[in-house]
N, C-alpha and C positions, 0 to 999 in steps of 0.2 A: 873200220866200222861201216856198215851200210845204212843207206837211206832210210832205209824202214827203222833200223834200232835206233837212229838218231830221232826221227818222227816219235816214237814210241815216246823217248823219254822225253819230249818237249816240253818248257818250262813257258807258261805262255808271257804274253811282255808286260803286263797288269801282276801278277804272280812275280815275275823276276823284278820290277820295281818296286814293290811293297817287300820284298826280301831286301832289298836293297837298302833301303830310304830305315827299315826297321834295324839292319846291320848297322848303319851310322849312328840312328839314335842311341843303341847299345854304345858304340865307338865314342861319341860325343859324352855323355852321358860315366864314362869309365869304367861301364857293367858288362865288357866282353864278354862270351862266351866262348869264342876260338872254337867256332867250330870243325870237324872232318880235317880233324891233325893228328887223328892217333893213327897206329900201325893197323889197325882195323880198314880206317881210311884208302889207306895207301897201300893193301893188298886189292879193296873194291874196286880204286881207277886203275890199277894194272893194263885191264882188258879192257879199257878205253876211258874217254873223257866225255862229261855231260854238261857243258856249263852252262847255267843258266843266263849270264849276259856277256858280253864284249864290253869292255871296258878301252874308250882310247884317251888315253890320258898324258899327261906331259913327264918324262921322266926325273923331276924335281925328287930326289930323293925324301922330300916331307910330303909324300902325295902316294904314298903305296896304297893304291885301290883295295887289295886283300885285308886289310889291315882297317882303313877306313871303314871301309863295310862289312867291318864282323863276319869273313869270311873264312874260306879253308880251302883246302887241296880239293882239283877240279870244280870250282863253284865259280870262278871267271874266267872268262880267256881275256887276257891284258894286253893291250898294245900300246907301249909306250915312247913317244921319241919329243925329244924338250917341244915345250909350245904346242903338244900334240898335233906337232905338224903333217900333215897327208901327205907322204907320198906313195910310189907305186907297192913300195912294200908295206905298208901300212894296210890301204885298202885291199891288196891282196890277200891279208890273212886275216881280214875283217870277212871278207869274202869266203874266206874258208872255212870259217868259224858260222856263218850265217848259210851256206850250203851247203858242209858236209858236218857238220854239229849240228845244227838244227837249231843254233838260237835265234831266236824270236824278238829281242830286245839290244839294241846297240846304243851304248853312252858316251860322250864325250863328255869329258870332264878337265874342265878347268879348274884355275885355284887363284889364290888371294896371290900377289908378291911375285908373281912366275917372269922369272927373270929374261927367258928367252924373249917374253913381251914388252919388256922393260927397255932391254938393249935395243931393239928398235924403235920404242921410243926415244930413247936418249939418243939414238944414233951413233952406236958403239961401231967402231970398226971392223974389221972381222975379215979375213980369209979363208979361202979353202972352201970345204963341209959349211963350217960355219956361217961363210958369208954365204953359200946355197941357203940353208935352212935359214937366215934371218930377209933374205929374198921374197923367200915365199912367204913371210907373214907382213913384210912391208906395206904391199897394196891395199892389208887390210884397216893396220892399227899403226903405219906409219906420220898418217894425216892429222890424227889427234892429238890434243892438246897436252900434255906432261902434265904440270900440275892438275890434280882433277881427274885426268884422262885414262892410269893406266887399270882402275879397275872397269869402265866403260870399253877401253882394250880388249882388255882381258873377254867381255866378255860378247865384244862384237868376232871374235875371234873363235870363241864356242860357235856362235851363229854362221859362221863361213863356214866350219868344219861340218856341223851340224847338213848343212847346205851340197856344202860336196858330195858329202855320203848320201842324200836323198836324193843325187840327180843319178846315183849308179842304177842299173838294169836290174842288180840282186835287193836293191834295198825296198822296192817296193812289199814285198814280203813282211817286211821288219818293221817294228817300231822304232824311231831313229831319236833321239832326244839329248837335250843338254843337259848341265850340273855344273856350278860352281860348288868346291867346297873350300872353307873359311879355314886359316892355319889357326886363328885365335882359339873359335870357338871347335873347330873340330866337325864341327854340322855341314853339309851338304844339303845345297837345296837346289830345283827346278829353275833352269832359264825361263823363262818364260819367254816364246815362241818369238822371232824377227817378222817386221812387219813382210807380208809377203808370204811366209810358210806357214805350212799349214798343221 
């Protein structure tokens, strides 16, 4: 796809958060629509993909973004890896998704209960992979307190990711922003901004 048809079809980042925040309220709510699942759909993105946001999210199988946000075929580009952790391939195809897609809106999205964040709280053991990715969320959410702490974790850990992605070169372009969303209630709401970002 070129530059210009991905310009053309841009979703701006006001536009892809009010699709968004309106997709969960549907989701929370139990009034799906499922939309862009039919055979219609799926002949449309043949000849490419338009999505209106990136979604980085933690691979928690209770936490599928499409789903959450009353979504459908090519309406996110999803990147998911537990704790939605950053690394080089993470930001990579967040990068590709925001310079050759054309989207305009990047989410990180945390959640209630997220176990990757947990384990380094409790200070779970871990080899391999494993102990790599619980490494890198150590320095953020390893300090804080257990009882109390792990939804503050959780959600100083949106604020770092949130933070990573806005020091990149591409991201000045984009609107970068956070989300918790709640397993109880199903709703997803706004982090509200760390002191310091702007």
């Amino acid at each position: 796809m070129s530059h210009d048809n991905a310009r053309a079809s841009r979703v701006s980042a006001g536009e892809g958060l009010e699709r968004l925040l309106s997709g969960n309220r549907r989701h929370a709510s139990g009034r799906e629509v499922h939309p862009h699942q039919d055979p219609a759909r799926r002949e449309e993105i043949v000849s490419g993909q338009h999505p209106f946001a990136v979604i980085l999210g933690c691979s928690d199988s209770r936490v599928p973004p499409e789903i959450l946000f009353d979504c459908g075929l090519g309406d996110l580009f999803v990147v998911r890896t537990a704790g939605h952790c950053l690394d080089e391939a993470a930001s990579g195809s967040i990068q590709y998704a925001v310079e050759h897609l054309g989207v305009e809106l990047v989410v990180v999205l945390g959640h209630a209960f997220c176990g990757a964040v947990t384990a380094v709280l409790e200070d779970a053991g871990a080899a391999g992979h494993l102990k790599n990715l619980l490494d890198r969320l150590r320095p953020v959410v390893g300090g804080l307190p257990r009882p109390g702490g792990l939804e503050r974790a959780i959600a100083e850990n949106v604020h770092r990711t949130v933070a990573e992605l806005k020091s990149e070169a591409w991201a000045r372009k984009v609107t970068v922003l956070g989300m918790h969303y709640d397993l109880r209630s199903g709703r997803v709401r706004l982090e509200p901004p760390a002191a310091g970002e702007e």
